[in-house]
PAZA-337557 format. One record per residue (C-alpha): x, y, z. Coordinates in nm, 2 decimals, m for minus. Layout:
BEGIN
<r xx="X" yy="Y" zz="Z"/>
...
***
This chain:
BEGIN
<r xx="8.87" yy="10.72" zz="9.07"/>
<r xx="8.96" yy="10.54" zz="8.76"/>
<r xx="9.25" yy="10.46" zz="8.84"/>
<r xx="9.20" yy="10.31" zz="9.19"/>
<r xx="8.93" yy="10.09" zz="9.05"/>
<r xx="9.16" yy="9.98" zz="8.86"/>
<r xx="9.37" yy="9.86" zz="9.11"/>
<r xx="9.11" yy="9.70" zz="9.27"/>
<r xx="9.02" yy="9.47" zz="8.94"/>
<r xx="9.43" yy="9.39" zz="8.88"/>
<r xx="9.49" yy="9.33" zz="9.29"/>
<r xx="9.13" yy="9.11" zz="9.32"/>
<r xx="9.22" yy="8.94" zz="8.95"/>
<r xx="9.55" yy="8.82" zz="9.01"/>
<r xx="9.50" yy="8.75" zz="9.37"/>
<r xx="9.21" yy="8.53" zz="9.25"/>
<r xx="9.41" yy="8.36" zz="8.96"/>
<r xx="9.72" yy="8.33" zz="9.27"/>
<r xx="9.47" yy="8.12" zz="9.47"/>
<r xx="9.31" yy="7.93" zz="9.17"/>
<r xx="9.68" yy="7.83" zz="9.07"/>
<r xx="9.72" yy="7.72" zz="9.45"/>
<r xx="9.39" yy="7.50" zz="9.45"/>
<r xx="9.51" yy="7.32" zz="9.06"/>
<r xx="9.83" yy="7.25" zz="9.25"/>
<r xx="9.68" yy="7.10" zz="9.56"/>
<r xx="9.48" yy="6.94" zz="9.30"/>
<r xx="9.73" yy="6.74" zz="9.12"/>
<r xx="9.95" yy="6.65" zz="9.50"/>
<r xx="9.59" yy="6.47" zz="9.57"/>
<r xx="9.62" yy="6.22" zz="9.28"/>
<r xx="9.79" yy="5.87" zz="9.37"/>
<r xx="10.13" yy="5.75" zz="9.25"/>
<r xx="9.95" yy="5.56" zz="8.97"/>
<r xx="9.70" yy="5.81" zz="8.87"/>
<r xx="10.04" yy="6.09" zz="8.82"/>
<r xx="10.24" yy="5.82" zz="8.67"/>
<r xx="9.98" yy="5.75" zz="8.39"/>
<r xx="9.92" yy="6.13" zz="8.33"/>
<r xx="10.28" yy="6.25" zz="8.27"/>
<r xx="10.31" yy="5.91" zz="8.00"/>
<r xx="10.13" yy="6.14" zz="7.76"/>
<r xx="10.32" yy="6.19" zz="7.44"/>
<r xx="10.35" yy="6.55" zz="7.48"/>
<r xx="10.62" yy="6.50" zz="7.74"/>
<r xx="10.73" yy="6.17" zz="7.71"/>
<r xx="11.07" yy="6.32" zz="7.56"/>
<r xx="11.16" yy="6.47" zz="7.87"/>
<r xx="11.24" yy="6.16" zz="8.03"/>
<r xx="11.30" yy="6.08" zz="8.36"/>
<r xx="11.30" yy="6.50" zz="8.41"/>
<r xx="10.96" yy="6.50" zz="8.35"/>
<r xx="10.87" yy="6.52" zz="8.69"/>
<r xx="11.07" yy="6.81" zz="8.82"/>
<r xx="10.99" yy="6.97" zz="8.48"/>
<r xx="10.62" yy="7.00" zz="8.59"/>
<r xx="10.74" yy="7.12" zz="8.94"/>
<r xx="10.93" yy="7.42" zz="8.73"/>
<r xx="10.64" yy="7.53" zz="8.52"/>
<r xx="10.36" yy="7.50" zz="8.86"/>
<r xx="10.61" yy="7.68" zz="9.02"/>
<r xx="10.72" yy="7.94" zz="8.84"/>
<r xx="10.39" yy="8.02" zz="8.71"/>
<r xx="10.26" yy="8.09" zz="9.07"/>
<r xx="10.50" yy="8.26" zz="9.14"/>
<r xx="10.46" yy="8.51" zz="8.83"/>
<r xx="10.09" yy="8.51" zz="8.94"/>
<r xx="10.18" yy="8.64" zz="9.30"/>
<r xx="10.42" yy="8.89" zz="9.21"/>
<r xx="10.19" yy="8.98" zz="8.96"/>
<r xx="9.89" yy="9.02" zz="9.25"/>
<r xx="10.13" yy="9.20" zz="9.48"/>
<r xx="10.22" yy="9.50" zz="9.12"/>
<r xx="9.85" yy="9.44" zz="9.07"/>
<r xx="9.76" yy="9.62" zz="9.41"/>
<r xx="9.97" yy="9.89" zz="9.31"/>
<r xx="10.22" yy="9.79" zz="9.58"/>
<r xx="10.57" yy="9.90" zz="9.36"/>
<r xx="10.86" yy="9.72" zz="9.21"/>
<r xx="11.05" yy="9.68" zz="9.51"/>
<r xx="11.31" yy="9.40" zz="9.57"/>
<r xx="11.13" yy="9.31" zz="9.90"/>
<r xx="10.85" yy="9.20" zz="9.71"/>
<r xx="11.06" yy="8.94" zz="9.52"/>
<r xx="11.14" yy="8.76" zz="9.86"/>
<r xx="10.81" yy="8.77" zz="10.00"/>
<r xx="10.65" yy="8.60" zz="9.67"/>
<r xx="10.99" yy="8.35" zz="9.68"/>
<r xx="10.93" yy="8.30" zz="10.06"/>
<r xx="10.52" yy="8.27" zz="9.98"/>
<r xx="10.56" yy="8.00" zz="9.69"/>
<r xx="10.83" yy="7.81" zz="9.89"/>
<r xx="10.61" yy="7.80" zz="10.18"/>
<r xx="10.34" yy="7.66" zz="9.97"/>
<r xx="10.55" yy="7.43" zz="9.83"/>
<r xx="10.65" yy="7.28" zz="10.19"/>
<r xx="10.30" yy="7.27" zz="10.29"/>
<r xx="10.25" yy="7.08" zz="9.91"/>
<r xx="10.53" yy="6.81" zz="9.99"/>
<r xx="10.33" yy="6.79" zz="10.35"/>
<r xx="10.03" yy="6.68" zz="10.25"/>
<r xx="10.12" yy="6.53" zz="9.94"/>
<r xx="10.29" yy="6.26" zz="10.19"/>
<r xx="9.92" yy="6.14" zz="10.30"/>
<r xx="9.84" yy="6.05" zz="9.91"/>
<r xx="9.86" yy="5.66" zz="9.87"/>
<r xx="10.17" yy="5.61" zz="9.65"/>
<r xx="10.33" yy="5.95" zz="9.68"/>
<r xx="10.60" yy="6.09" zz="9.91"/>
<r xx="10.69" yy="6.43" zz="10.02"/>
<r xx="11.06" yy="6.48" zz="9.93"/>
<r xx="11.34" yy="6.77" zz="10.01"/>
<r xx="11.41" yy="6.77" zz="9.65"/>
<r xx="11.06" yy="6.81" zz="9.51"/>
<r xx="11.04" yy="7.14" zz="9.77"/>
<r xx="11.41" yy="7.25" zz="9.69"/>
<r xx="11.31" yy="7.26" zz="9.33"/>
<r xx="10.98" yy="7.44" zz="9.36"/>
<r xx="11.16" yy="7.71" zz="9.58"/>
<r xx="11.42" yy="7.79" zz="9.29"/>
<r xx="11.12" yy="7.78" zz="9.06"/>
<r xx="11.00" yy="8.03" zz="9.24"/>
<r xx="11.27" yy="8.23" zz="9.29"/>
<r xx="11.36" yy="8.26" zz="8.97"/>
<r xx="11.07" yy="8.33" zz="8.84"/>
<r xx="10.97" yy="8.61" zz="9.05"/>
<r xx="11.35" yy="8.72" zz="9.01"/>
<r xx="11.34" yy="8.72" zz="8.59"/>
<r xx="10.95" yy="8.90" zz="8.63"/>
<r xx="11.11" yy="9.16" zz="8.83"/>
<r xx="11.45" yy="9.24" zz="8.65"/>
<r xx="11.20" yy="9.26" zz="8.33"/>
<r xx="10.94" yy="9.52" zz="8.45"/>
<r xx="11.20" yy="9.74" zz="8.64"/>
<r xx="11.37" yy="9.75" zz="8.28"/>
<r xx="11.05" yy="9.81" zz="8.14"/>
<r xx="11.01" yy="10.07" zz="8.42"/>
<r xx="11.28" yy="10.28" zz="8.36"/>
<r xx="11.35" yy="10.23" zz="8.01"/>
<r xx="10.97" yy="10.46" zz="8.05"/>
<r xx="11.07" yy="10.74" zz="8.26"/>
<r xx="11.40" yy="10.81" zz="8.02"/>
<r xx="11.17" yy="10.91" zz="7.76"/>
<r xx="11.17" yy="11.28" zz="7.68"/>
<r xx="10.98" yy="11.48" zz="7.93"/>
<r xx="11.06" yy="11.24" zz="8.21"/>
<r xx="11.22" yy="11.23" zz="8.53"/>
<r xx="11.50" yy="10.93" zz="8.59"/>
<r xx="11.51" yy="11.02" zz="8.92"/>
<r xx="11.59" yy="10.67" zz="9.10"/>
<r xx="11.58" yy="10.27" zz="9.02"/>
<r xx="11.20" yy="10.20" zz="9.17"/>
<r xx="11.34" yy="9.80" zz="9.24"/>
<r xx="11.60" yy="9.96" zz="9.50"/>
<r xx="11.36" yy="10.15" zz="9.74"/>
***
């Protein structure tokens, strides 16, 4: 029973922290042109340049990303590959739907670009998680007294 309530509090925690992420991103596509442009002059990231921009479209990105994939493990749903393209495919669906109604906001635009980067964010991201806790996975069952009967990211 432990361990199914468990799954409940990981699945209902990161699914909640997936959908808070979602609402601080719809957030900051509702703030005009002049309102981002005097947010992202901050000295903390000022060095970046004329990156800056797609910079903060990485980090959103990948971070939702990691927060999906981590809902989907949270539910106890397995490290399958599958999963990786359905949290890619989820996050660059958002995305498009971001650059959608971010082209309503006075001064902004929705761009190709902008949603091109966020879906290789993404991708990435929920690519890297993966490779890391399948080798994380496995590197556990080839402990003494375990089984390395197959890779649980190829099922």
């Amino acid at each position: 029973m432990s361990s199914r309530r468990n799954r409940w509090v990981l699945g209902l925690g990161f699914s909640g922290a997936s959908a808070g992420w979602m609402g601080l991103i719809f957030y900051f596509s509702t703030l005009t042109g002049a309102e981002v442009s005097q947010s992202l002059e901050s000295g903390a990231i000022a060095w970046v340049g004329e990156l800056r921009s797609y910079a903060g479209h990485i980090v959103l990105y990948a971070v939702l990303a990691a927060l999906i994939q981590a809902s989907i493990w949270g539910w106890n749903l397995g490290f399958h590959v599958r999963w990786v393209i359905i949290t890619a495919l989820l996050s660059s669906l958002f995305a498009i739907t971001d650059e959608y109604h971010q082209s309503f906001v006075i001064g902004r635009s929705a761009t190709v670009m902008d949603g091109l980067v966020d879906s290789v964010a993404a991708t990435a991201s929920a690519a890297l998680l993966w490779f890391l806790a399948t080798r994380i996975v496995m590197g556990r069952r080839s402990l003494p007294g375990t089984s390395r009967t197959s890779n649980p990211g190829t099922e």
